[in-house]
C-alpha positions in Angstrom: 125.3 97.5 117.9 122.6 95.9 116.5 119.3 98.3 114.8 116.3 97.8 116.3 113.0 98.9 115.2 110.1 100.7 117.9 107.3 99.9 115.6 106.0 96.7 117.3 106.4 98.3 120.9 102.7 99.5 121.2 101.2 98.8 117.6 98.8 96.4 116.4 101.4 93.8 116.4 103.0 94.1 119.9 101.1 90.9 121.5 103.2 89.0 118.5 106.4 90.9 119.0 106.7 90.0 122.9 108.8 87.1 122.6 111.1 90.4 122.1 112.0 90.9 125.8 112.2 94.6 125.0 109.6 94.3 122.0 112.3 96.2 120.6 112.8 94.3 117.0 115.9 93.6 114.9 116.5 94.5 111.7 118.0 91.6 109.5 119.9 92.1 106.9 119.8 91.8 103.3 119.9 88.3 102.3 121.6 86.8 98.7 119.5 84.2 97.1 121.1 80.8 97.4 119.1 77.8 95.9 121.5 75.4 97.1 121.2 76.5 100.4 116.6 76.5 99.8 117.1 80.4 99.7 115.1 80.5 96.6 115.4 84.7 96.5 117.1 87.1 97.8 115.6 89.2 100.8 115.8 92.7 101.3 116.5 94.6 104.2 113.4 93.4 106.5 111.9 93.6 110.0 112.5 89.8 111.6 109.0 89.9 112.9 106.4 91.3 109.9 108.9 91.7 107.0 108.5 94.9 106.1 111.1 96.7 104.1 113.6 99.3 106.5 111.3 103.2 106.0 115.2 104.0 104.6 115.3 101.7 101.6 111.9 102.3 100.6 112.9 106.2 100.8 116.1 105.5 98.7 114.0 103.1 96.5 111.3 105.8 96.1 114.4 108.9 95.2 114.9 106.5 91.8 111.9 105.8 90.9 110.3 102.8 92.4 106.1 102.9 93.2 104.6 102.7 96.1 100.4 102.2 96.4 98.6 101.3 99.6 97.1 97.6 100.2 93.1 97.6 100.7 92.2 99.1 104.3 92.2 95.1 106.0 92.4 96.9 109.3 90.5 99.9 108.7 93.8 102.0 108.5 96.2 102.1 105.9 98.4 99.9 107.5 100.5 98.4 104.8 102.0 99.8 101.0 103.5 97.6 98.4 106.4 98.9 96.4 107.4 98.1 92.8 110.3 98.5 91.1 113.1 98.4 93.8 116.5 98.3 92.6 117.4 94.9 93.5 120.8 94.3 95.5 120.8 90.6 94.0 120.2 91.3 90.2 121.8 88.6 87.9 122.0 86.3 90.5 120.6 83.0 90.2 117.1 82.9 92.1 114.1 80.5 91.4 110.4 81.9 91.7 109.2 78.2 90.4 108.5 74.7 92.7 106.3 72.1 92.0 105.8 68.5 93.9 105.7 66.1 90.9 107.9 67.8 87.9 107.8 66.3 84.6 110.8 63.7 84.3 112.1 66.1 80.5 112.4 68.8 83.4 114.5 66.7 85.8 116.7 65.3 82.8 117.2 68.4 81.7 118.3 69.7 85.0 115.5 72.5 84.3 114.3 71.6 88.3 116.8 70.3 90.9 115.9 68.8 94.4 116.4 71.1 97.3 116.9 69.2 100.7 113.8 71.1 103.5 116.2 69.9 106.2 112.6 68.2 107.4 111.7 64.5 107.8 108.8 62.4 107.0 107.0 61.9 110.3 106.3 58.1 109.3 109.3 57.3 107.4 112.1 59.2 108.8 113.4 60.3 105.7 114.3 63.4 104.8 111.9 65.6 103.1 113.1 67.0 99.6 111.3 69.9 97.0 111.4 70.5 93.0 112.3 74.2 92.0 113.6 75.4 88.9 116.9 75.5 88.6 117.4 79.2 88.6 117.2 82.4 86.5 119.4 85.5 87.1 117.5 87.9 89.2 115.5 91.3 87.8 117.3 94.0 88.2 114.3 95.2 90.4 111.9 93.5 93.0 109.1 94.3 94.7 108.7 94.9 98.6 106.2 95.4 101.2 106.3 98.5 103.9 104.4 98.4 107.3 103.2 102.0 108.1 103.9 101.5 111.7 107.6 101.3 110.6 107.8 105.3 110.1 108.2 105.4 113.4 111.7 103.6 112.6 112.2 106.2 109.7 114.3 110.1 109.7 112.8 112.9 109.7 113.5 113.1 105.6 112.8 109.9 104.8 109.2 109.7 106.7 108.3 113.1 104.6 109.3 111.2 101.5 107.2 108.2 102.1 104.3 109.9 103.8 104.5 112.2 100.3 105.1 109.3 98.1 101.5 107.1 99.8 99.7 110.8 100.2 98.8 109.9 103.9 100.3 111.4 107.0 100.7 109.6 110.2 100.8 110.7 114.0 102.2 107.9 116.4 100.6 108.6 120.6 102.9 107.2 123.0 100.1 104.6 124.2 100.1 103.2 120.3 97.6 105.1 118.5 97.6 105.7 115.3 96.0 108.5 113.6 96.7 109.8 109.9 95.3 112.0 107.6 95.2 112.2 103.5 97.8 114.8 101.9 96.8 117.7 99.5 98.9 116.0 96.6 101.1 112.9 96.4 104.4 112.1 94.3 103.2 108.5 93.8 
């Protein structure tokens, strides 16, 4: 059966998530890089409507050492962390972080950038629509990742402990889709 995540039921982001019929929303998986097929990077565990990494990697990611810090209060809330240092599931392969419109012809020659199909077509030509990335480097062995705080609601007990720890804010989720949190004592991160 397919995960599902609550966090977009009520929150800030449920007018968005209601192409959902349930507004209950799917986790996708992990995704390899594969610059042949324009997947310049790999993808991590995410939620297929904001992105935001699954509350159980970030907890796992947090147990060896990755950081966690909040974004600036957009909202008014602290609504979204970023993480650094991630073990990343795709390290060594090839990924390209690079992609320009007009490469320098030494670059193409060298085979230093490749054309990548969009699998789009000029509107007044009907041709198909190319880009210039690099070629490809292997991947770090860690990444960085973004986590929604609405997705605790998604998280264990444990884990949601951890991360609440880790950011130094605890959260309360109502029923209705209010949020209220408060600032920790102390914080891990």
């Amino acid at each position: 059966m397919e995960e599902k995540s609550v966090a977009h039921k009520h929150g800030m982001n449920w007018m968005g998530a209601k192409h959902y019929t349930d507004r209950l929303v799917p986790w996708t998986a992990e995704t390899p890089p594969d610059i042949q097929a324009g997947r310049t990077t790999g993808r991590l565990r995410s939620c297929d409507y904001c992105g935001s990494m699954h509350p159980a990697d970030v907890a796992n990611a947090i147990r060896v050492g990755a950081a966690g810090s909040w974004a600036d209060f957009k909202y008014g809330w602290p609504h979204k962390a970023y993480f650094r240092g991630i073990p990343n599931p795709h390290a060594g392969m090839l990924e390209s972080r690079m992609s320009m419109s007009h490469p320098k012809q030494e670059d193409i020659d060298s085979g230093a950038m490749i054309k990548i199909p969009t699998n789009t077509f000029n509107t007044h030509t009907g041709e198909p629509e190319y880009k210039w990335i690099e070629a490809g480097k292997p991947a770090a062995t860690t990444t960085d990742g973004k986590f929604y705080s609405e997705h605790l609601m998604d998280a264990s007990e444990e884990d949601r402990k951890l991360i609440e720890q880790h950011l130094g804010i605890a959260f309360e989720f109502n029923d209705d889709g209010r949020i209220h949190y408060r600032r920790l004592e102390s914080s891990l991160g």
